[in-house]
C-alpha positions as a LaTeX table, in Angstrom:
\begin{tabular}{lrrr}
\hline
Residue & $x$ (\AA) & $y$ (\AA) & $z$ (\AA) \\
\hline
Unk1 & 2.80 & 11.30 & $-11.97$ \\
Unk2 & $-0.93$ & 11.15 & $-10.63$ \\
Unk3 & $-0.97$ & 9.78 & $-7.04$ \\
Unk4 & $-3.62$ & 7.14 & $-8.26$ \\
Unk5 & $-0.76$ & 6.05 & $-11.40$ \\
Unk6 & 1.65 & 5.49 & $-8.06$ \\
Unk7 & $-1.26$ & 3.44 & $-6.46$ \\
Unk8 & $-1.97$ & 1.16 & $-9.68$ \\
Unk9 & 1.82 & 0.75 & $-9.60$ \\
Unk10 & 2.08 & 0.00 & $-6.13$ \\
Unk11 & $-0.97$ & $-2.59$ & $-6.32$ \\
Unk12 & 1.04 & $-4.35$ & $-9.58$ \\
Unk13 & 4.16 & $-4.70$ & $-7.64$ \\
Unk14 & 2.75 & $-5.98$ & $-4.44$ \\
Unk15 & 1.25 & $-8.88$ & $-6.29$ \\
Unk16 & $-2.28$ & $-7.49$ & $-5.66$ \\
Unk17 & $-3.32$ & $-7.52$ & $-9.77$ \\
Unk18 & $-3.72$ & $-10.22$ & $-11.59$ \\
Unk19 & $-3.50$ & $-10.12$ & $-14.80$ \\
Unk20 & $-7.08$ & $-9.40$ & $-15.79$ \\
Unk21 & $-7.39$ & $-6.76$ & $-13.15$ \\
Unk22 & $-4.14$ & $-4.62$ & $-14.80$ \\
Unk23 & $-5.46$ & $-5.07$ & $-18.05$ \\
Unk24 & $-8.59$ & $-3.38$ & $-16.28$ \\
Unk25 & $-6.97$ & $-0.82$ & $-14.88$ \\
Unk26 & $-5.03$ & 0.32 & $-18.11$ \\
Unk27 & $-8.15$ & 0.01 & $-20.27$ \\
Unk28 & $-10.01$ & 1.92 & $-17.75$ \\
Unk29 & $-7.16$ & 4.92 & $-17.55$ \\
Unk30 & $-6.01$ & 4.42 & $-14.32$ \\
Unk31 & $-2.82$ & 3.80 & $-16.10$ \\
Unk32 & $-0.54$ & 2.67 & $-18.35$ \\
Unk33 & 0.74 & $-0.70$ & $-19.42$ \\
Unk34 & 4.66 & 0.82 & $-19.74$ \\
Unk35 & 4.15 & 1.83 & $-15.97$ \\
Unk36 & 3.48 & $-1.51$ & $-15.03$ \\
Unk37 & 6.97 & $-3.81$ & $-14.99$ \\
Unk38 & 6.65 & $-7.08$ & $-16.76$ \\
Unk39 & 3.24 & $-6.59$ & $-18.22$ \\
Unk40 & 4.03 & $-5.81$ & $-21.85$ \\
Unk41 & 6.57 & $-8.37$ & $-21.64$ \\
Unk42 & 4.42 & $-11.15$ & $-20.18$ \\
Unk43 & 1.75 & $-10.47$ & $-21.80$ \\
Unk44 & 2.61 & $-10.85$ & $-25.20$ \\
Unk45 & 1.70 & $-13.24$ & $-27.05$ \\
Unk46 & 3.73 & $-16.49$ & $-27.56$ \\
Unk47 & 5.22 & $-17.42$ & $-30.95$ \\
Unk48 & 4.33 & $-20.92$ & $-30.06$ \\
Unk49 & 0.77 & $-20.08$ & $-29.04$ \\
Unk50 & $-1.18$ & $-23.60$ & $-29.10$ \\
Unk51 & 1.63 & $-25.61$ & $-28.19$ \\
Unk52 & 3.13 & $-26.94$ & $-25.19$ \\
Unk53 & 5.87 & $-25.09$ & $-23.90$ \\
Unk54 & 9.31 & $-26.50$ & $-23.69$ \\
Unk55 & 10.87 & $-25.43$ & $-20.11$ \\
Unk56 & 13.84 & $-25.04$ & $-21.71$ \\
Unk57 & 12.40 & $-21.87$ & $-23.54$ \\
Unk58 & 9.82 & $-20.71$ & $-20.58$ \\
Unk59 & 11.07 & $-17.69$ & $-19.60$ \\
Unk60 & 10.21 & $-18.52$ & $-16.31$ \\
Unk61 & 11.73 & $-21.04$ & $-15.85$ \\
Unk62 & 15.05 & $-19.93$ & $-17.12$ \\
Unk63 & 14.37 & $-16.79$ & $-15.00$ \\
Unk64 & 13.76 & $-19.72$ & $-11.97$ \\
Unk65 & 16.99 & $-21.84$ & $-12.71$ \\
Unk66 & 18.86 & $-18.31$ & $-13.31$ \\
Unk67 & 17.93 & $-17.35$ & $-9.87$ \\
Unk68 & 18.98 & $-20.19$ & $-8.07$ \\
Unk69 & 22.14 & $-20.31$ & $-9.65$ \\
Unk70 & 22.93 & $-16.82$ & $-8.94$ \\
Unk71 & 22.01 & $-17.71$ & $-4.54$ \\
Unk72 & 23.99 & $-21.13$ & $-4.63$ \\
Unk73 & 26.96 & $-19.12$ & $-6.31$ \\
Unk74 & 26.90 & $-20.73$ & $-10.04$ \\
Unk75 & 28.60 & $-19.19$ & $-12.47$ \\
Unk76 & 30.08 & $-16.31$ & $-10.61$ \\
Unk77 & 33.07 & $-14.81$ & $-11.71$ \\
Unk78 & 36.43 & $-16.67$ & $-10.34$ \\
Unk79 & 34.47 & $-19.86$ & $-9.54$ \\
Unk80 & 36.97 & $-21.98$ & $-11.09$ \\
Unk81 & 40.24 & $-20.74$ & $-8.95$ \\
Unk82 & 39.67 & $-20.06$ & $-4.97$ \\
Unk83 & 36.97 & $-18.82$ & $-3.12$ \\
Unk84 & 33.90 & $-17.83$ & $-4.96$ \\
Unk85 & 33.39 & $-14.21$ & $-4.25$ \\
Unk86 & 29.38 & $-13.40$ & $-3.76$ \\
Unk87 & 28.76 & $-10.16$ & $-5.81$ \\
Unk88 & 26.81 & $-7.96$ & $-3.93$ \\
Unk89 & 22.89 & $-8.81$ & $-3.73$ \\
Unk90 & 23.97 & $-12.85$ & $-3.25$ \\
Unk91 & 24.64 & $-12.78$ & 0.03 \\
Unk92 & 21.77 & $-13.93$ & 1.76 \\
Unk93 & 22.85 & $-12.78$ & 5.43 \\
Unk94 & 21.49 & $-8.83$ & 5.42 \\
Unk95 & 18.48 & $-10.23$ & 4.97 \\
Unk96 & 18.35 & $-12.91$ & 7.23 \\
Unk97 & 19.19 & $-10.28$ & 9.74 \\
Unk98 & 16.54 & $-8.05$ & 8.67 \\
Unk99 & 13.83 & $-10.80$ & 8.55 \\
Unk100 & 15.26 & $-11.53$ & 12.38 \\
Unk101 & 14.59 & $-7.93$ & 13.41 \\
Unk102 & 11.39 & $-7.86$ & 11.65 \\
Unk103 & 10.10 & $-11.15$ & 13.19 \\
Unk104 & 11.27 & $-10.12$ & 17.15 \\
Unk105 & 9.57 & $-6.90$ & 16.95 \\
Unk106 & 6.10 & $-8.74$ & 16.42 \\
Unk107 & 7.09 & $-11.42$ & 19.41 \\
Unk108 & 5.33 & $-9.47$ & 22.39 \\
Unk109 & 2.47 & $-8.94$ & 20.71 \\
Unk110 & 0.55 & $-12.05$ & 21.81 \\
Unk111 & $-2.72$ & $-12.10$ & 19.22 \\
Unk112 & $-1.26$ & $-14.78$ & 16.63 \\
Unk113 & $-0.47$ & $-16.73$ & 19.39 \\
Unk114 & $-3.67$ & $-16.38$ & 20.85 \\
Unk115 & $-5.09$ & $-17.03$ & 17.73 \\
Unk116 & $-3.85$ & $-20.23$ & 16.77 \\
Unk117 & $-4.23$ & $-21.32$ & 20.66 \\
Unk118 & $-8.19$ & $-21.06$ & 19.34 \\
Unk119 & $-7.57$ & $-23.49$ & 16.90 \\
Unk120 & $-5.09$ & $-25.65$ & 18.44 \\
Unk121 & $-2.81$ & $-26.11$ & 21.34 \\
Unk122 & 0.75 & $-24.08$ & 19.88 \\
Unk123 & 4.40 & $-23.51$ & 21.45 \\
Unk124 & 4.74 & $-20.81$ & 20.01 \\
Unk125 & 4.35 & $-18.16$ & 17.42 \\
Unk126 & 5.38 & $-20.48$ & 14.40 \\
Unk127 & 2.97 & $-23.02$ & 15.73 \\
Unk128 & 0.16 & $-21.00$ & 15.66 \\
Unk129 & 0.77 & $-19.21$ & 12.23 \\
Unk130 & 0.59 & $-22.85$ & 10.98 \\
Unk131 & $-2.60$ & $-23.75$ & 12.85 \\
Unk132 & $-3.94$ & $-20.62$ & 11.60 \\
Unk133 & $-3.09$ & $-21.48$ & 7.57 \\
Unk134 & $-4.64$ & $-24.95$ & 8.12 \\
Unk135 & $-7.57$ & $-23.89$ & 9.56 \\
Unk136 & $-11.08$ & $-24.13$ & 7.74 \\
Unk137 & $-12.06$ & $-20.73$ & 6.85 \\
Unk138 & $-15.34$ & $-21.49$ & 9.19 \\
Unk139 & $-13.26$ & $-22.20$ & 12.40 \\
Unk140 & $-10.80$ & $-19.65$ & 11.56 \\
Unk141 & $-13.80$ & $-17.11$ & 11.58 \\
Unk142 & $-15.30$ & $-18.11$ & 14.67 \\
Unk143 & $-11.79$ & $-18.31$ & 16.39 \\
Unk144 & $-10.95$ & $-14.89$ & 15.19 \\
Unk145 & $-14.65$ & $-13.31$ & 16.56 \\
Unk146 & $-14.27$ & $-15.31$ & 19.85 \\
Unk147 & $-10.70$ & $-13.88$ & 20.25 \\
Unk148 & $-11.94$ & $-9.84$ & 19.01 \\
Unk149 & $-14.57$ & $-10.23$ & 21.66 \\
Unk150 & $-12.41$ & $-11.27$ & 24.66 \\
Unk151 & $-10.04$ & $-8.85$ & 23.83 \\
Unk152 & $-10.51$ & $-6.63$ & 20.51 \\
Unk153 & $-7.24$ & $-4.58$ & 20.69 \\
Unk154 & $-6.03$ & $-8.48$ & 19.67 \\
Unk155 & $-7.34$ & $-7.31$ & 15.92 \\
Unk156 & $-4.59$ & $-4.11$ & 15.68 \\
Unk157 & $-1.85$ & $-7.07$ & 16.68 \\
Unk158 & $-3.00$ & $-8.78$ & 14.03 \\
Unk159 & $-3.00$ & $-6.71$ & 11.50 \\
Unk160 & 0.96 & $-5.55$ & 12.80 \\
Unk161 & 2.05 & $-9.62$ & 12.71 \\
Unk162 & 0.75 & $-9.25$ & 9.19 \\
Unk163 & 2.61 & $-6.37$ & 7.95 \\
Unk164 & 4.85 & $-7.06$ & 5.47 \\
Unk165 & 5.42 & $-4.25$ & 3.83 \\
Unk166 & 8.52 & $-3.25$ & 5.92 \\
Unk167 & 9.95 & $-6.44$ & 4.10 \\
Unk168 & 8.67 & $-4.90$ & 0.87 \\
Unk169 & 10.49 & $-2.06$ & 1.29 \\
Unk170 & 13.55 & $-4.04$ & 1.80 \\
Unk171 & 13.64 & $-5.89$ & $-1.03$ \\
Unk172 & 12.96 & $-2.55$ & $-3.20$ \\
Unk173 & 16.04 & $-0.39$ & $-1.96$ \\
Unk174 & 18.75 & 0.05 & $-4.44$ \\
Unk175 & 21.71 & $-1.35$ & $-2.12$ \\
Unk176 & 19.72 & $-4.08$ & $-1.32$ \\
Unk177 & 19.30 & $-5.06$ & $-5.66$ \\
Unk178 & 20.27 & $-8.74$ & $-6.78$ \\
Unk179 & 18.59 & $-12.14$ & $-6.33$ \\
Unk180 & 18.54 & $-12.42$ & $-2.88$ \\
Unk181 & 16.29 & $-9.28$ & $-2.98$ \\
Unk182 & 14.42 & $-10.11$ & $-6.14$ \\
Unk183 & 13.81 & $-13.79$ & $-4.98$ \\
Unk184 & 12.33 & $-12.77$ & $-1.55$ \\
Unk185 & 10.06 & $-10.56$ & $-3.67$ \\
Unk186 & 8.54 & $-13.14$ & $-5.47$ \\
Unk187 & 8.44 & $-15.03$ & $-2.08$ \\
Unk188 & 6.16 & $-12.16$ & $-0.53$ \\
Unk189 & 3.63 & $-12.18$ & $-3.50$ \\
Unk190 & 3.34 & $-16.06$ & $-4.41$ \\
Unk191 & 0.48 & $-17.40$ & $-3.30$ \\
Unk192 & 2.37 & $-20.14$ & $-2.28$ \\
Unk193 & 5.76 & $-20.69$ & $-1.91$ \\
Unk194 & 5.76 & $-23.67$ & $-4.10$ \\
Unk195 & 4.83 & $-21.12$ & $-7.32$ \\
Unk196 & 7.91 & $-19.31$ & $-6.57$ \\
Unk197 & 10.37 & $-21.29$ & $-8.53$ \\
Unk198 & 13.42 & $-23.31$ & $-7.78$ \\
Unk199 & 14.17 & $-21.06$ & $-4.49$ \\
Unk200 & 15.43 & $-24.14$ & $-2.27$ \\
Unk201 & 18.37 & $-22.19$ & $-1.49$ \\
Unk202 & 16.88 & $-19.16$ & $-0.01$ \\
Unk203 & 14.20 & $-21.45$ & 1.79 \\
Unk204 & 17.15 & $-23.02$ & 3.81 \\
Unk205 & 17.69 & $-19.59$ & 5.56 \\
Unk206 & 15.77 & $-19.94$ & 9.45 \\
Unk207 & 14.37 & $-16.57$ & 9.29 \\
Unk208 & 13.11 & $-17.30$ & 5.64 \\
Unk209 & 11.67 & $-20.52$ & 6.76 \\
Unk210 & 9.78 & $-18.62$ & 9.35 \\
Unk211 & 8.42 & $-15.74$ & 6.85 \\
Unk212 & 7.13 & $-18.69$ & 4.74 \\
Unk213 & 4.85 & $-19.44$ & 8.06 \\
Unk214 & 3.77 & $-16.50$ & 8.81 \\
Unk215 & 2.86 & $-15.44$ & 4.94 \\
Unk216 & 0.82 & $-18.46$ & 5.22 \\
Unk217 & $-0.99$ & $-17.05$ & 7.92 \\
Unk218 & $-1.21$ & $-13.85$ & 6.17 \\
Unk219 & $-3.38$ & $-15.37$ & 3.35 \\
Unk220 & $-6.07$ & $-17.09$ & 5.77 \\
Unk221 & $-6.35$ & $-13.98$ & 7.68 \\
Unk222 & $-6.87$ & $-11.48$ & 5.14 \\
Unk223 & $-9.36$ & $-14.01$ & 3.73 \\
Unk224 & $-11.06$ & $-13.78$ & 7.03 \\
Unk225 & $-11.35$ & $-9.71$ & 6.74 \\
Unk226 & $-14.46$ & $-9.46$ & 3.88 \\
Unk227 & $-16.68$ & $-12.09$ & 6.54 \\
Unk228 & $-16.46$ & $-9.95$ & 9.48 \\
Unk229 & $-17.69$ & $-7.16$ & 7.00 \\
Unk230 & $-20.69$ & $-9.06$ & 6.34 \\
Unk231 & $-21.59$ & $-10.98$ & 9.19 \\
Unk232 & $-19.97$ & $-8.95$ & 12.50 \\
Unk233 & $-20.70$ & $-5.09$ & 10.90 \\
Unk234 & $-22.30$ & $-4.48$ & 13.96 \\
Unk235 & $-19.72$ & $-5.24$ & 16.27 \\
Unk236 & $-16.62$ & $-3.97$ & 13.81 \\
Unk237 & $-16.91$ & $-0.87$ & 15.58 \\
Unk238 & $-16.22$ & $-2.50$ & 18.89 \\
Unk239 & $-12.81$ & $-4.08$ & 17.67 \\
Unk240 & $-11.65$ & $-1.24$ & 15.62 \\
Unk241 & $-9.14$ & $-0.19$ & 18.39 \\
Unk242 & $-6.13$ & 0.96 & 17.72 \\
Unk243 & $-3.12$ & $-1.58$ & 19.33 \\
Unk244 & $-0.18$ & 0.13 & 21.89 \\
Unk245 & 3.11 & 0.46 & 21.21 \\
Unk246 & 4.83 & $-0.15$ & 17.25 \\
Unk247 & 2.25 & $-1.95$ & 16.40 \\
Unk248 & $-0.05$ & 1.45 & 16.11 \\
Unk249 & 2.11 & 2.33 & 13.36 \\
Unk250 & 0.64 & 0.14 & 10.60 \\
Unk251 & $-2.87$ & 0.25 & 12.22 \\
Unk252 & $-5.14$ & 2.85 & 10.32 \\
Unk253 & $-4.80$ & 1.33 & 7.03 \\
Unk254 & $-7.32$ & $-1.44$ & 8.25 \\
Unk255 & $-10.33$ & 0.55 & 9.68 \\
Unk256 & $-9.36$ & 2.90 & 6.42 \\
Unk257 & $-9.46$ & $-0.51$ & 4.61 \\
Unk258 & $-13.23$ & $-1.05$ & 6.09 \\
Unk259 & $-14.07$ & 2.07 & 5.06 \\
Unk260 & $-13.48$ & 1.87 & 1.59 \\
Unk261 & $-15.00$ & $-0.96$ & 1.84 \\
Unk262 & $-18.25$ & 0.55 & 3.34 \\
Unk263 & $-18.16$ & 2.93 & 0.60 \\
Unk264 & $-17.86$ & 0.78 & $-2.48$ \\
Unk265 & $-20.46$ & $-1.93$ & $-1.20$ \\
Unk266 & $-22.88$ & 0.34 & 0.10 \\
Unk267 & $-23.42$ & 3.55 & $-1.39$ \\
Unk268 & $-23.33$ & 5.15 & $-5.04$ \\
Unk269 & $-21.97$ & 8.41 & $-6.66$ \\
Unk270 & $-25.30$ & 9.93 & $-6.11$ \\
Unk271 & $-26.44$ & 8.49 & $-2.69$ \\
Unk272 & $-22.98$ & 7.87 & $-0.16$ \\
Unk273 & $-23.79$ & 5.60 & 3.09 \\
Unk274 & $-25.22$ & 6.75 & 5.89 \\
Unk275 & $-21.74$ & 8.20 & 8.43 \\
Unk276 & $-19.59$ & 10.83 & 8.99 \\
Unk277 & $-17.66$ & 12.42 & 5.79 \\
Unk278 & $-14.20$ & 11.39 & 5.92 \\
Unk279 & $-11.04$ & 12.89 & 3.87 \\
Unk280 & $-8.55$ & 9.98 & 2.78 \\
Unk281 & $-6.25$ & 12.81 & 1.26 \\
Unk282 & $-5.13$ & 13.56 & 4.72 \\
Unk283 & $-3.43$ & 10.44 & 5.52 \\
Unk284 & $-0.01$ & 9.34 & 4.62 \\
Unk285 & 0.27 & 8.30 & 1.03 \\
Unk286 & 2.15 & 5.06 & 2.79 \\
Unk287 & $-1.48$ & 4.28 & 4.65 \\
Unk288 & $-3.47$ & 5.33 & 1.86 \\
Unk289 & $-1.40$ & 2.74 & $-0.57$ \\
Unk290 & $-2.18$ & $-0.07$ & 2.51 \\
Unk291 & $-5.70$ & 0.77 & 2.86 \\
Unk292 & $-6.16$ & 0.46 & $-0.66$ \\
Unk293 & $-4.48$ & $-2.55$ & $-1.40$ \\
Unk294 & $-6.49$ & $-4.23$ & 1.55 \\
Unk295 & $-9.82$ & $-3.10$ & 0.93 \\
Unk296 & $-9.16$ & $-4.24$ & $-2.79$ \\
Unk297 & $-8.13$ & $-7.64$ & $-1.90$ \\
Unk298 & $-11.68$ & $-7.68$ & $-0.11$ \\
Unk299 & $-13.87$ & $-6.48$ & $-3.01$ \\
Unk300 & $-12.01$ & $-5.69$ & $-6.52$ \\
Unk301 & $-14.93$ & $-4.50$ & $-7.94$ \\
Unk302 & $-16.40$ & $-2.64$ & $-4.75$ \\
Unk303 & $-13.10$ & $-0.53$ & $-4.74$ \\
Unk304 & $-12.94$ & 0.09 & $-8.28$ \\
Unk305 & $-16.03$ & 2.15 & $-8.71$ \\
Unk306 & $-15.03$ & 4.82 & $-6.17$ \\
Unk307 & $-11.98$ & 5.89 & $-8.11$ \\
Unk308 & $-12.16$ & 8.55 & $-10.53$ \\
Unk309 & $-12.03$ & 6.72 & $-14.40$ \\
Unk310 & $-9.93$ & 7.67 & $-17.07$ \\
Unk311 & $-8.35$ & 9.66 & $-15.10$ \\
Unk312 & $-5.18$ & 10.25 & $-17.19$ \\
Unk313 & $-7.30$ & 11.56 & $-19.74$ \\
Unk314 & $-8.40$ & 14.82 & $-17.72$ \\
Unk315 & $-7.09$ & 18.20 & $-17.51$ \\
Unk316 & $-5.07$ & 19.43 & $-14.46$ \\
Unk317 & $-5.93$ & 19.75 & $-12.04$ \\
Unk318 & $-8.87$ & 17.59 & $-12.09$ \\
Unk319 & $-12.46$ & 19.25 & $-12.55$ \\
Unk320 & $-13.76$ & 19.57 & $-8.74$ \\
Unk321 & $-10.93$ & 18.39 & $-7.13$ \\
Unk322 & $-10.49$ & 21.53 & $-5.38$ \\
Unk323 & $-6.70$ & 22.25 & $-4.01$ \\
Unk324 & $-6.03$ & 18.09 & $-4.60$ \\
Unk325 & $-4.61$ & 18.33 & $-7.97$ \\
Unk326 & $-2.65$ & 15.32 & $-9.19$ \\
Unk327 & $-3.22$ & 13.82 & $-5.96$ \\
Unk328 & $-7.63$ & 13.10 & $-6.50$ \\
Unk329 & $-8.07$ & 9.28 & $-6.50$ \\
Unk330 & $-11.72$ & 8.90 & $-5.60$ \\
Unk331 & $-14.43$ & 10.27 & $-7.76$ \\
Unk332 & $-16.79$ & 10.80 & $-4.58$ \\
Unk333 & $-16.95$ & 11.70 & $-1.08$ \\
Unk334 & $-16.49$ & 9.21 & 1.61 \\
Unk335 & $-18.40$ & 8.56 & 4.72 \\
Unk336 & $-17.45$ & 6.08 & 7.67 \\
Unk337 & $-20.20$ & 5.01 & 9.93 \\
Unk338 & $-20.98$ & 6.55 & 12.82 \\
Unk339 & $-20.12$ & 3.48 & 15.46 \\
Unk340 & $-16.50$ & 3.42 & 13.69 \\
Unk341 & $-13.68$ & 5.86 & 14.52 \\
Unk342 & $-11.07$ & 6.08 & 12.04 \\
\hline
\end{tabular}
C-alpha cells in the first residue's frame, strides 16, 4: 500500500475527514472507499430516504444503546446466575490506568496551566483546560501570544498536553479490542462528548472525566494554530522551540505542521515560497501522519494541493519520484522559511 493510502486512512480514522472531504479524497485517487471503514456502509443511501428516522432502526443508535449495554454488563453471558463475568474489552480499568499514566506524564509541564492562568485564576491543570475551552477564540489568542512571548518553549508543552495519539494507539491494539476501546475511540474524535452516544458509563471513570477536559482544550487550541499563521508569521520563528524532556518527542510534527502549511498557502507547483528546501520523506512516518493531520485541520484545501493526485492510478514507482517509490506523497518540493528551523 502507497504511504499516502496509509495517510488518507490514518486521517479517516482519527476523525480528521468528514464526510465530504473522504468522498474528495477517493474521487481524487488518493484512495479508495473499501480502505476507508464505515464509509460504504454509512454512506449508503437510506431505504427510507425522505422520512424521519425511527431510533429504533438508526443504526446509530442501536450501535449507541449496544455499546452501553456491553460497559454496564447487559446481556453478558451468565448474567442471570452469579457474578457477571466481563469478557475481555469490558473492563474499563486498563484503561483508566493508561489514561492515569498518560495524564501524570503531562503534569510537570506547566504551559496549560499557565495558559488558562491567562484567562482565569485555575487550581490546577483541569481548571485551566476548562478556562481554556470556554474562552473566546479572541482572548484565547491573545493569551496564547502573551504566554509564547514570555516564554515560547511554553508552545512545545502545548502541543505535548495535546497529544493524544498515544491514547489512539491504545484504543487500536488488538488486546485492547471491545467497547471499552471502541467507545473511547469515538470519545477522542467527537467533537463533543455529547455526539458520542449513550457513553454515561464510561464518562463515570475519573481519568475519563479528565480526558473529556482536556479534549476540550484540545479543540480551542488547535483552533488557535491557523491565527498565529496569519497574524504572528513573523514571530512563529521565535516560538518554534523545541520543549525538554518527553515532551520533545511529539514536537516536530507542529513546526512540520507550519510548514505544510507555508507551502500550500503560499506557493504553487511552479513557483515554491521563498526558504530553505526541506525533505518530509526523512521523518518518521509516525510525525509525518501528525504533521499532516494538523496542518490539514488548519487549511483542507491548502494541504490538498501539495499531494500528488490520482495517485493510485500511476505506475511504480512514481514518475520523478526518484528512490521514494510507494512512499511519494507530495507532488512538489517543499521549502520552510528561513527564520524557522525544523
Amino acid at each position: 500500500m502507497r504511504v499516502i493510502e496509509q495517510l488518507a486512512q490514518h486521517f479517516w480514522a482519527r476523525g480528521a475527514l468528514t464526510r465530504e472531504e473522504a468522498q474528495y479524497l477517493v474521487g481524487h485517487g488518493f484512495v479508495r472507499e473499501v480502505d476507508l471503514p464505515g464509509f460504504v456502509e454509512d454512506n449508503a443511501p437510506s431505504e427510507f430516504a425522505g422520512e424521519e428516522p425511527d431510533p429504533r432502526f438508526d443504526p446509530k443508535a442501536r450501535e449507541a444503546e449496544q455499546l452501553e449495554d456491553e460497559l454496564t454488563g447487559r446481556n453478558s453471558a451468565g448474567g442471570r446466575r452469579g457474578k457477571k463475568k466481563k469478557p475481555a474489552g469490558h473492563n474499563v480499568a486498563p484503561l483508566a490506568t493508561h489514561l492515569g499514566s498518560h495524564l501524570t506524564g503531562r503534569e510537570p509541564f506547566q504551559a496549560l496551566h499557565e495558559l488558562g492562568q491567562r484567562l482565569t485564576p485555575c487550581a490546577d491543570w483541569r481548571g485551566a483546560a476548562r478556562a481554556v475551552a470556554a474562552a473566546e477564540p479572541d482572548d484565547l489568542e491573545a493569551a496564547l501570544v502573551a504566554l509564547l512571548n514570555a516564554r515560547p518553549r511554553a508552545l512545545g508543552e502545548l502541543w505535548f498536553w495535546f497529544d493524544v495519539e498515544p491514547v489512539f494507539e491504545w484504543a487500536e491494539r488488538g488486546d485492547n479490542a471491545g467497547p471499552v476501546a471502541d467507545a473511547i475511540g469515538k470519545l477522542l474524535r467527537a467533537d463533543t462528548p455529547g455526539r458520542v452516544g449513550r457513553l454515561d458509563q464510561l464518562l463515570k471513570v475519573p481519568e475519563v472525566q479528565a480526558l473529556t477536559d482536556l479534549l476540550a482544550a484540545r479543540g480551542a487550541f488547535l483552533a488557535a494554530l491557523p491565527g498565529l499563521f496569519v497574524r504572528q508569521f513573523d514571530r512563529l520563528g521565535q516560538w518554534l522551540v523545541p520543549p525538554a524532556a518527553a515532551a520533545a518527542g511529539p514536537w516536530p510534527a507542529l513546526p512540520w505542521a507550519f510548514v505544510l502549511l507555508y507551502n500550500g498557502r503560499k506557493g504553487t507547483a511552479d513557483a515554491p515560497p521563498p526558504g530553505y528546501p526541506v525533505d518530509p520523506h526523512r521523518l518518521a512516518f509516525g510525525v509525518l501522519k501528525a504533521a499532516l493531520v494538523a496542518a490539514f485541520a488548519m487549511d483542507r484545501a491548502a494541504v490538498r494541493a501539495l499531494l500528488i493526485h490520482q495517485i493510485r492510478e500511476r505506475p511504480e514507482p512514481v514518475p520523478d519520484s526518484g528512490d521514494l517509490a510507494k512512499r511519494a506523497v507530495f507532488d512538489r518540493p517543499l521549502h520552510c522559511p528561513y527564520s524557522w528551523k525544523v
